[in-house]
N, C-alpha and C positions, 0 to 999 in steps of 0.2 A: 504494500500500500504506500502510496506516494504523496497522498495527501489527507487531509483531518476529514473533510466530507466523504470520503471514500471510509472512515470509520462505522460501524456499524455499531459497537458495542466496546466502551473503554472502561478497563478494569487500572485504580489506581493505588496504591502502598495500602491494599487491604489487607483488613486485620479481623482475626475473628477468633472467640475462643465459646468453649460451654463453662457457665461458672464464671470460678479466676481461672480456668487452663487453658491457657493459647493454645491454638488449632491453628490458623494460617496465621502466618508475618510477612506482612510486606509483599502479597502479590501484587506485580505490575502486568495486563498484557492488555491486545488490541484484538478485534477481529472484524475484518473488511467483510462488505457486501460479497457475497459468492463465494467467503474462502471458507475452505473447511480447517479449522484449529485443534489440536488434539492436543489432550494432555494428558501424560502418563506417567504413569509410577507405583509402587507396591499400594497393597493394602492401610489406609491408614496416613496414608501421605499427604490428605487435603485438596484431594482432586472431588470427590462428591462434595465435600461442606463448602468447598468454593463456587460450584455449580448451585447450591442449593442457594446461597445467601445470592447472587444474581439475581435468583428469582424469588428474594425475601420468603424462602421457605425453611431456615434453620428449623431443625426441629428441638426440644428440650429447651434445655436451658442456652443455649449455641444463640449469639448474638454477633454484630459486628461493631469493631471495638474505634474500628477506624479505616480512613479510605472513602473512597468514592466510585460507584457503579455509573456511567453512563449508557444511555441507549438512546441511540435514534437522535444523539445532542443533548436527550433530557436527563438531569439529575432520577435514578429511581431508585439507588438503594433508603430512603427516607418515605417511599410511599404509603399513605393509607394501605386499610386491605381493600375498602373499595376505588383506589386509585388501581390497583392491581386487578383488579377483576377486567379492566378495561386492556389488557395488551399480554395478561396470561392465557396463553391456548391460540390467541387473537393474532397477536405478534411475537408471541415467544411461546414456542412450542416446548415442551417436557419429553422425555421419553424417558421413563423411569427402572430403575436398576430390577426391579423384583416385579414380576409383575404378580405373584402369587397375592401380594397384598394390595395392589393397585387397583384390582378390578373387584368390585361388589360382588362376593360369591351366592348373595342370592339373585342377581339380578342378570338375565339372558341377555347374553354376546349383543345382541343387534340393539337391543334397548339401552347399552349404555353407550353405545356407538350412535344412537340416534340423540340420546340426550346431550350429549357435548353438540351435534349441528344444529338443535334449537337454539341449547345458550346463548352460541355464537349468530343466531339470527340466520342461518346458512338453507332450514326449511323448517315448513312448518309438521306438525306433529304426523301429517299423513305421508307427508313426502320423505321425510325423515326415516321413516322404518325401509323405504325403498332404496334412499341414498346410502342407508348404512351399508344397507348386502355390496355395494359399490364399494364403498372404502375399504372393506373386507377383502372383497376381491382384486383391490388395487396393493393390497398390503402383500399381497403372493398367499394368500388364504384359501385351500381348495374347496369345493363347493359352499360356496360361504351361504346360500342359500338355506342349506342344514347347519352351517356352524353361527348364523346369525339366533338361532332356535335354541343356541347352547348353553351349558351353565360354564364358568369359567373352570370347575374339576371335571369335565369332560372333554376340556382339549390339554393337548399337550403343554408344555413347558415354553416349547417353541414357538407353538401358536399363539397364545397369551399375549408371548412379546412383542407379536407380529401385531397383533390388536392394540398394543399401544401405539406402536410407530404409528398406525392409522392414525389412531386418533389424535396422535402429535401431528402429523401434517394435514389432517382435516381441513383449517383455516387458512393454507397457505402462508404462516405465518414467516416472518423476515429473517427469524434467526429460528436455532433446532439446539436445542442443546439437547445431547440424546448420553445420558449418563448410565456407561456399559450395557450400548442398546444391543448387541450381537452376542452376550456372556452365557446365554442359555439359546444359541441358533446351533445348526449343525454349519458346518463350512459351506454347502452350497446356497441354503437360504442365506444366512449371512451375506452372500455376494449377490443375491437377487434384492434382499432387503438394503445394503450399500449403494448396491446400483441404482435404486429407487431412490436414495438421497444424492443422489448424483444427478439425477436427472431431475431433481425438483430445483435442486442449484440453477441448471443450466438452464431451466424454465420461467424461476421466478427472481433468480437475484438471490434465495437466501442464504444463508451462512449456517456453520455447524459447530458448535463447539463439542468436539467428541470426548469424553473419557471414557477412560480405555486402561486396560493392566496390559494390552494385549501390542505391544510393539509391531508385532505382522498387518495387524488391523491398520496400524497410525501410520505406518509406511506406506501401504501402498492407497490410502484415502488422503490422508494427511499433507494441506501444502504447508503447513508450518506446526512444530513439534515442540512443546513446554513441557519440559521435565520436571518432575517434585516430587520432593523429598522433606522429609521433618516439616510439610507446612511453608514450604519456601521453591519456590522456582528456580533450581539447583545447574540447567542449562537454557536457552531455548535458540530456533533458528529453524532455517528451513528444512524442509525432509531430509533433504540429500543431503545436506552438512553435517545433520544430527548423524545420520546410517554411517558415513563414509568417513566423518573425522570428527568424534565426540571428543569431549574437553576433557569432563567432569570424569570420573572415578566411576561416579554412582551409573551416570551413563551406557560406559563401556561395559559397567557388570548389567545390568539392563538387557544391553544390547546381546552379550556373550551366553545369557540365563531363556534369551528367544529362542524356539525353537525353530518356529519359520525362518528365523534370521541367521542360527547360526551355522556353522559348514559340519560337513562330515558325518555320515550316518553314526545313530547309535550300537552300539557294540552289546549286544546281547551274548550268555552264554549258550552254546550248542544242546541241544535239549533231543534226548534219546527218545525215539517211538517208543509209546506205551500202550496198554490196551486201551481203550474205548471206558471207560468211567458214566457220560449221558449221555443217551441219544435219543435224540426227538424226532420223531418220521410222522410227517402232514400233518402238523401239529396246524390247525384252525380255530380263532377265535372271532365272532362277529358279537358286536356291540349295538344297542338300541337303540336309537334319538331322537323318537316321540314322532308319532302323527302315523304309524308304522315303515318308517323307514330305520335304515340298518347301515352302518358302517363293516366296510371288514378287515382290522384290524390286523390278522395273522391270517396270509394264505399259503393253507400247504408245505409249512416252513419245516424243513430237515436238519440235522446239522449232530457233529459229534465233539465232542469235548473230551482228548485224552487225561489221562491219569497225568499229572504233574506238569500238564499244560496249559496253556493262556490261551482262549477262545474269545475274537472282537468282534460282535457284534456292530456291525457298522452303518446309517441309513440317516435318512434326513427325519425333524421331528416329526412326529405320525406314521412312522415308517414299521411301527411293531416291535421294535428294539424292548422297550419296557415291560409289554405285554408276554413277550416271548421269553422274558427272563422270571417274568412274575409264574409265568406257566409253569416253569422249570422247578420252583421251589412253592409250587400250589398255593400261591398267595392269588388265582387265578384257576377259573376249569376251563378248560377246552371244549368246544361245542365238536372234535372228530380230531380223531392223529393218536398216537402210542408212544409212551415213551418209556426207556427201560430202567429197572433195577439199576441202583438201590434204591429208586424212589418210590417203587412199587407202580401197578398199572392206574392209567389215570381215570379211570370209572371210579376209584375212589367214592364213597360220600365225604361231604364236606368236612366231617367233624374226624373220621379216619383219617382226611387227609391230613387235618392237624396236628393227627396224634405221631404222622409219618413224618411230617416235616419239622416238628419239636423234636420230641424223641428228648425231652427233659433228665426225665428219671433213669435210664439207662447212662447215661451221660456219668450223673452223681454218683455210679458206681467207682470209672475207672480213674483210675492216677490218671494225670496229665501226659506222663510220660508215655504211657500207652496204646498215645491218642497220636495219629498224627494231620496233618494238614494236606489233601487232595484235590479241594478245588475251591473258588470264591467265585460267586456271582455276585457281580461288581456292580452295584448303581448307590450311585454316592445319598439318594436320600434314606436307602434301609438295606445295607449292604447287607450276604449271607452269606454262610461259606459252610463249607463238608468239610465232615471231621471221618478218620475211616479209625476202627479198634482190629485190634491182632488178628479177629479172626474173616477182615476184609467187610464188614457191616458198615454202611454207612449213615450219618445224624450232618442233617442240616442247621445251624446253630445262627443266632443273630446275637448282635449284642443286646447283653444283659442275660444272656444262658448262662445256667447252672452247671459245672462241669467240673468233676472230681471231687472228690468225700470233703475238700478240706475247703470247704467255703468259696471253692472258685468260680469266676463267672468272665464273662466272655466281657473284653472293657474294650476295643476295637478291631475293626474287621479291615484293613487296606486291600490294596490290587493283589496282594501275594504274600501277605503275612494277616496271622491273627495273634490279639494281643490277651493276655488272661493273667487276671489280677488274684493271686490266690493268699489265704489267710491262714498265718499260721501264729504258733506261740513258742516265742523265744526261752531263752535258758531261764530267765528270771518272771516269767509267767505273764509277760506282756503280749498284750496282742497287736501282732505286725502286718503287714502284707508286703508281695513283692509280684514282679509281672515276670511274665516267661512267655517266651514266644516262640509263635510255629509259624515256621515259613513253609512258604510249597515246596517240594524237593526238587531239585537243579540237578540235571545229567552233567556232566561235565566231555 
């Protein structure tokens, strides 16, 4: 940007803390009509509570201590809330980190997508439930026609977040702050959902301030890149200066810790064929979504998971990835498909299948030592894993299982280890605890 009208949005020596504890000192930056702005940094760095206080949405006790917000020319970090209601959503769009919490889980997809284009005067109450299936559809949303009918715990993770970004550029509004808008996308929507603010840039003029943890993301979107760290703006400058010749320390470890970014394949141990441990053959699930229509979820899926190996599940959101794991450790029935031993057949009744997929009090018998670790079904909101005993029986376990005589119970489950906190009593009759772990086992 070459000159102050060409300014969209000036951020000055702001300060912001919750209570008396400083959270940011001292941000300075700028962002032009059309440019996309990123900023990135760990967890905790003051990339959200910087975004939030732009848009006078500190949450808690988080105020700003000092500085100056410009938009558009106008002073607004001092605005009323109903000065605010005039240019949020309007001219300054949100696209929020979580959407689990962002959307009213009693209220159906198309009904809150239609309530945001009344507020904003955009249609009236009849045309509004028509326009929403549009924005839906414009967000890369598959049949939005049935997903406008839906409650927000019937779409996916990915879809949710898809529904915000609609609803963040609904108004065509001049700036986008989209705060870690891709962090629950799969890779390919991510770059259909990017390219969709790409193309609303090149459309209307607006601008993006992205945060982001995701260095691959702010590279190749990104025409200028602010790093932070402790609260403070640690580097900043154009893409290509930031990737190709970083300053700062925190930077280069940044840069080195991307994976997108950094060179040379990962180096895995060599891992010896084993038997076959699950196998799922035509495994089908179809789901319900009112008026009698039906989603189908799981088609025909196959797939084997050897002993002492890593199986990835790979697909875009709605792709049955969750569905098909949930199947696997009967958190889920199958409407047709077989799977084998040791989970037993899946005609199961429900309440069998529970007793199969705990498998509690068997557990309580054996030592730890006993026990070893065979396989994890990986999904990071209720991770499970297979424990096999000496005589090749397997128990599927989550955390908070009961396991061995002596108090122990399952305290975390990773991609390839499980962690187990077990209680014992020391020489002078104190009662202790300590963790022991079981990893998968590595061929070498």
């Amino acid at each position: 940007m070459s000159t102050t009208e060409e300014q969209l949005l000036s951020v000055t020596d702001l300060q912001i803390a919750y209570g008396a504890e400083p959270a940011v000192s001292g941000v300075s930056f700028t962002v032009g009509r059309g440019e996309v702005v990123a900023v990135v940094g760990e967890s905790g760095s003051g990339k959200s509570t910087t975004a939030h206080a732009i848009l006078g949405l500190l949450a808690g006790s988080g105020h700003v201590t000092g500085g100056t917000v410009e938009f558009e020319g106008e002073q607004i970090d001092s605005y009323s809330d109903r000065a605010w209601q005039r240019i949020r959503g309007a001219r300054i769009g949100l696209v929020p980190q979580d959407p689990t919490t962002s959307l009213n889980p009693v209220t159906r997809i198309g009904d809150q997508v239609a309530e945001v284009l009344r507020i904003h005067g955009l249609a009236d109450r009849r045309k509004a439930r028509l326009d929403a299936v549009e924005v839906l559809e414009r967000a890369g949303i598959d049949r939005p026609e049935i997903r406008a009918r839906q409650y927000p715990h019937e779409l996916s993770g990915g879809m949710r977040q898809r529904v915000l970004i609609g609803i963040a550029l609904v108004a065509n509004p001049a700036l986008v702050i989209a705060d870690e808008p891709t962090s629950a996308l799969d890779v390919t929507v991510q770059r259909r959902i990017l390219d969709h603010l790409d193309e609303r840039i090149a459309e209307s003029g607006a601008a993006v301030l992205l945060i982001t943890h995701d260095l691959g993301v702010a590279a190749d979107r990104a025409d200028r890149i602010l790093v932070m760290q402790g609260g403070r703006i640690v580097e900043s400058g154009r893409t290509a200066d930031i990737l190709d010749n970083p300053r700062d320390e925190y930077t280069k470890k940044l840069l080195s810790s991307a994976p997108s970014l950094s060179s040379g394949p990962v180096v895995r141990p060599v891992r010896q064929d084993t038997s076959p441990l699950l196998t799922l053959t035509g495994i089908t699930k179809h789901f319900n979504v009112g008026r009698g229509s039906s989603i189908t979820a799981v088609n025909e899926v196959s797939l084997t998971v050897p002993r002492g190996q890593t199986v990835s599940l790979v697909g875009e959101s709605g792709s049955g990835k969750s569905t098909t794991a949930r199947i696997a450790v009967r958190l889920e029935q199958a409407d047709a498909g077989t799977m084998s031993d040791p989970f037993r057949p899946l005609s199961l009744k429900p309440r069998a299948a529970t007793r199969a997929r705990e498998n509690l009090s068997p557990l309580e018998r054996y030592e730890i030592g006993q026990l070893k670790l065979v396989a994890v079904v990986w999904d990071i909101k209720e991770p499970k894993a297979m424990v096999e005993d000496a005589t090749g029986l397997g128990y599927i376990v989550k955390i908070g299982t009961l396991i061995g005589p002596n108090e122990g119970k399952i305290k975390a489950i990773k991609p390839a280890e499980v962690v187990i906190e077990e209680s014992f009593v020391d020489f002078y009759g104190a009662k202790k605890s300590q963790e022991i772990s079981m990893k998968l086992p590595v061929e070498q």
